[in-house]
C-alpha positions in Angstrom: 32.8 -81.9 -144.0 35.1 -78.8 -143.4 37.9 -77.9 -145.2 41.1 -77.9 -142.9 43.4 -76.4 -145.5 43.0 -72.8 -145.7 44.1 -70.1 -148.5 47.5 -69.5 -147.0 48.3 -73.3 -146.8 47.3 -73.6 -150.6 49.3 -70.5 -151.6 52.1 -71.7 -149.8 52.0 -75.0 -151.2 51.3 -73.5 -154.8 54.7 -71.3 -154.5 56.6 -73.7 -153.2 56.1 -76.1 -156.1 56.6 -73.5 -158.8 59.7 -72.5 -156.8 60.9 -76.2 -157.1 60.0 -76.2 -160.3 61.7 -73.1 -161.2 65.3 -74.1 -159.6 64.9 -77.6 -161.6 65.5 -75.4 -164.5 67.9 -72.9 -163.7 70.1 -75.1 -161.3 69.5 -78.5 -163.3 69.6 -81.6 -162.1 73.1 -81.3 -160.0 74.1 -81.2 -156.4 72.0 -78.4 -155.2 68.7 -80.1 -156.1 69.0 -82.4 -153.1 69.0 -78.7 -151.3 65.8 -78.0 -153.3 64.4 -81.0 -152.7 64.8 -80.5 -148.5 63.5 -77.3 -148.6 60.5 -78.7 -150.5 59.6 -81.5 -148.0 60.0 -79.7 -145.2 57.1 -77.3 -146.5 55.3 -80.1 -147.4 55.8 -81.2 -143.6 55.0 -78.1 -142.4 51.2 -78.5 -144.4 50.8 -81.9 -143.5 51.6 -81.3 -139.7 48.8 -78.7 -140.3 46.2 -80.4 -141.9 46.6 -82.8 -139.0 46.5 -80.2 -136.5 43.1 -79.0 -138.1 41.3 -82.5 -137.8 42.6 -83.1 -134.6 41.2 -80.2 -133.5 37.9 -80.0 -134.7 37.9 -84.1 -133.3 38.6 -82.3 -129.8 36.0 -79.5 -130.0 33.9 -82.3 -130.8 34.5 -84.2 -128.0 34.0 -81.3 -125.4 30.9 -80.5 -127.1 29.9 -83.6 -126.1 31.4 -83.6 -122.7 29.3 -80.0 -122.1 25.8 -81.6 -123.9 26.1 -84.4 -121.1 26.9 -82.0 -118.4 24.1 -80.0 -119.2 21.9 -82.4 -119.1 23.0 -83.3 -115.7 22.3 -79.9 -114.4 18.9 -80.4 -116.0 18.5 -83.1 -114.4 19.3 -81.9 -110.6 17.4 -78.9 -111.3 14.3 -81.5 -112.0 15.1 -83.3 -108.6 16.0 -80.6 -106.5 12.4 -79.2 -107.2 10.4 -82.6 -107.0 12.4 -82.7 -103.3 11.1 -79.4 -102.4 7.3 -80.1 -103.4 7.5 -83.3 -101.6 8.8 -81.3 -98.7 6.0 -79.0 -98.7 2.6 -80.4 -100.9 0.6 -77.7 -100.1 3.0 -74.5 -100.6 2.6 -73.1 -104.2 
């Protein structure tokens, strides 16, 4: 399984809760903590929106290296028929 969050998601994520933290204390528990408290789930969005992004896209490369597997196999496969067509054509030509 692959990790989708990377160092600067964590780092963010670490900052931003000491930061919270940190105006807790200084600014207490008054008016401006709801202003805290945005800022602090909109980073949280931000990470979540991106840890989506991350699985979503590896679902997607997925996918298409499916997609290409198949059509490769197709090509194979035409390859195989378009040279069975040209020794039935002509059986004695090497």
């Amino acid at each position: 399984m692959r990790v989708h969050l990377d160092f600067g998601s964590i780092a963010v994520m670490i900052i931003t809760v000491i930061l919270f933290i940190l105006a807790l204390f200084v600014k207490g528990f008054t008016h401006d903590l709801f202003l805290e408290a945005g800022i602090f789930l909109v980073s949280a969005k931000i990470i979540i929106m991106a840890y989506r992004n991350g699985i979503a896209s590896n679902r997607i490369e997925h996918k298409l290296d499916e997609i290409l597997a198949v059509l490769d196999g197709l090509e194979k496969q035409e390859e195989v028929s378009q040279q069975d067509k040209g020794r039935r054509q002509h059986p004695g030509e090497k």
